[in-house]
N, C-alpha and C positions, 0 to 999 in steps of 0.2 A: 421251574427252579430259577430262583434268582441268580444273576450273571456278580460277580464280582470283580471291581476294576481297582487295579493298581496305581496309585498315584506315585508313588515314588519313581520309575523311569522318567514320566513328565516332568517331576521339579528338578530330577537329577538332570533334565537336557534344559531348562529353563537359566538353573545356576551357571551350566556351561557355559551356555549365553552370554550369558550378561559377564563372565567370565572375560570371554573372548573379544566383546565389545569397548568393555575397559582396558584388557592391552591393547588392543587399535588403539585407542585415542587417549591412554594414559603418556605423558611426556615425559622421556628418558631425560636423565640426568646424564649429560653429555660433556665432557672436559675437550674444547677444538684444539685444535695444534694448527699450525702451520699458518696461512694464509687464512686470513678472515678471521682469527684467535682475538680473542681481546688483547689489549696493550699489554706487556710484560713488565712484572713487576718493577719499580720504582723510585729511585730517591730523587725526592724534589727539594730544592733549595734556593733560597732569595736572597741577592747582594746588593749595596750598591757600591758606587766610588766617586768622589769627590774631587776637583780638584779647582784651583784658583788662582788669579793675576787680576795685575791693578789691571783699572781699564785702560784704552787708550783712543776713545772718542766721546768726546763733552759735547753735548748743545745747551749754549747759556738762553734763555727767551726771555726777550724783555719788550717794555713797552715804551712808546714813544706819544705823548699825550700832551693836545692843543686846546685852547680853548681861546676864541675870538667870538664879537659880537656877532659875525654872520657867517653862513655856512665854507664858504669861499676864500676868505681870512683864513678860517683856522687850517682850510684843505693845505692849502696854496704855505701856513708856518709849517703846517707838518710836514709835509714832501720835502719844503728845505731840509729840514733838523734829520730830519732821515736820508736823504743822502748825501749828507755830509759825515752821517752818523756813520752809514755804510765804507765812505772813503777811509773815515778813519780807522774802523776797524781792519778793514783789509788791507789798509797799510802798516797795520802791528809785523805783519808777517806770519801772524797766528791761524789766520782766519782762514778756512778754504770758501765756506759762501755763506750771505747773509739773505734769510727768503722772507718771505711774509707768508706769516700765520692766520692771522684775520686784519681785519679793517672796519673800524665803524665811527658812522659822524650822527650826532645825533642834539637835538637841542637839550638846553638844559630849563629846566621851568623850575617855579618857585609853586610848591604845594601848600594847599589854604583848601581852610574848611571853613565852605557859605562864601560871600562874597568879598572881594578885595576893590578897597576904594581906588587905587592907582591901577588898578588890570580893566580890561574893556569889559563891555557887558556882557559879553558870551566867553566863558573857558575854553582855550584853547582843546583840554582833553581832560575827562571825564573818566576815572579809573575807580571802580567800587564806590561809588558816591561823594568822594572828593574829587574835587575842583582841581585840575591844574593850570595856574595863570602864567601868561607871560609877561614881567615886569613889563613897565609904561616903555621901559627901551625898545623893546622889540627881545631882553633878552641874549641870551650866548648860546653857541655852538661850539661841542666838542670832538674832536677828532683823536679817536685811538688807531694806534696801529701797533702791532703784536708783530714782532721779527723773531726767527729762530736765526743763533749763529753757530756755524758748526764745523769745529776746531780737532782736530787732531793730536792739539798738541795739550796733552793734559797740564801740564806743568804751566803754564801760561792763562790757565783758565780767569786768575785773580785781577792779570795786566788787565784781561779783554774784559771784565766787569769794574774794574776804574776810566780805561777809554770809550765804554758803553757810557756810561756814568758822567764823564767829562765831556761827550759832546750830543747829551741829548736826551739821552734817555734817561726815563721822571720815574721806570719802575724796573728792577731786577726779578719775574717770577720766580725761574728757579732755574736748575741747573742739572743736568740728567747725564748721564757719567754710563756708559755702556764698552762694551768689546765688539772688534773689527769681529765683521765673518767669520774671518780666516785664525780669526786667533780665536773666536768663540768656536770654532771645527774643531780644530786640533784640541781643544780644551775638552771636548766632548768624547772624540773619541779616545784620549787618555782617561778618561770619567770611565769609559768603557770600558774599556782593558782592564781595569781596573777591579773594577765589578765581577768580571768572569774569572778572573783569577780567585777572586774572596771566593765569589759560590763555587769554582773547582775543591779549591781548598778545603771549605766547609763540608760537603759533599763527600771527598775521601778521608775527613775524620770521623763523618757518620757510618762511613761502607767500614770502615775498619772497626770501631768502635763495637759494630753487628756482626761481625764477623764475615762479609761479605766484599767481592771485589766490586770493583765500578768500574762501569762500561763504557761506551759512548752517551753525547746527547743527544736524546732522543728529539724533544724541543726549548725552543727557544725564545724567551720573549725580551723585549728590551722599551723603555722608556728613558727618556732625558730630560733636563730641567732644567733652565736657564733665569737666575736668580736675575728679579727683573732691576735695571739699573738705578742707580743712586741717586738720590733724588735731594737737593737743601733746597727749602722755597727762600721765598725772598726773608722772611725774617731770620735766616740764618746771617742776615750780610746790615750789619749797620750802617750803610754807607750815607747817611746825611755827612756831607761835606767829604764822602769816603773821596773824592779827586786831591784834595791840600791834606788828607787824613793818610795813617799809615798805610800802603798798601794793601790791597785785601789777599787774603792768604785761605785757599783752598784746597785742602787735603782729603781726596776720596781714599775709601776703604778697599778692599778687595771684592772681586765680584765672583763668586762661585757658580764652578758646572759640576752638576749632580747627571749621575746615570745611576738607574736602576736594572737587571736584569731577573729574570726568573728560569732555572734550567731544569730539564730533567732527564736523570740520568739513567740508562739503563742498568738493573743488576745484573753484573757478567756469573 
């Protein structure tokens, strides 16, 4: 007599199984509290604050420029005219110090393409296939020299580019107009204050708004920004014969400190 076998308890313990196997390693849906909880919900908001004063430190840079037939000449005019240059200015009363910025001496050659009947039979120097000659003289040398001077005293900036001008110097660059440390800090951290007050502000008009109280903050980010200073190059200032000419009149703008903040609040 054939034996007959039951399938059904095998697939009913098989199901079981794989039942059993999938809760082991299926992943509950879990809400943490307490320590190690993700961050608590949130109001984020971004401010900045502004604030501004005239400056009160100028550096005027200008230049003091020789030209003599030999290297030596023109060294030996410009070190005069420069520190006489120097004497005058710091005797304005303006000046706290006059430095040097760069220095350079260098010949001046007369450029010619192919040969030059009056220059010797070899070019001095050779720049992308023109010829640089030095006249039958032997030629000139020039000497720059680039001075910063650096005044505290804004309002005086115009004297110190007409006594720059009256003894010596052949070029006004420019004029750069910024804030003391001490006054760019405090300007800064009023920039601040400022800032976190707006986004407090902002921040309990959105909790109210939502119907929700506002907490502490939770973080804090902060950035600042210092508008860089004022700059007139030299073609701000006509001064051909500016020393017998009206005085030169220099009026800077205001110089702005920017603070930004970013906070986030907790909802209470």
């Amino acid at each position: 007599m054939e034996k007959v076998v039951s399938w059904m308890p095998i697939l009913l313990s098989v199901v079981l199984a794989i039942g059993l196997v999938a809760v082991v390693f299926a992943k509950p849906s879990v809400v943490e509290v307490g320590p190690g909880a993700d961050l608590p919900n949130t109001i984020d908001v971004s401010a900045d604050g502004i604030m501004s004063a005239d400056p009160d430190v100028a550096d005027i840079f200008i230049t003091v420029e020789t030209t003599a037939a030999n290297a030596d000449d023109a060294q030996t005019q410009n070190a005069a005219t420069v520190n006489s240059l120097r004497l005058a200015l710091v005797g304005t009363g303006l000046v706290e110090e006059v430095t040097t910025t760069s220095f350079n001496i260098y010949p001046s050659y007369g450029y010619y393409y192919g040969s030059y009947a009056g220059a010797a039979t070899e070019p001095a120097v050779v720049e992308s296939g023109v010829a640089l000659f030095q006249p039958p003289n032997g030629g000139s040398y020039t000497v720059t020299h680039n001075l910063k001077v650096h005044s505290e005293n804004v309002n005086g900036v115009g004297k110190i580019i007409d006594v720059a001008v009256a003894n010596g110097a052949t070029r006004v660059d420019y004029v750069q107009f910024s804030l003391s440390e001490d006054k760019a800090e405090n300007l800064k951290q009023q920039a601040l204050r400022n800032a976190v007050a707006k986004a407090k502000d902002k921040a309990q008009i959105l909790a109210s708004a939502s119907g929700v109280s506002l907490g502490k903050p939770l973080h804090i980010s902060e950035s600042s920004y210092y508008q860089p200073p004022i700059f007139y190059g030299r073609d701000a200032y006509a001064f051909a014969g500016v020393a017998e000419a009206a005085p030169t009149q220099v009026v800077p703008g205001a110089i702005e400190v920017s603070a930004s903040v970013s906070i986030s609040y907790e909802i209470a």
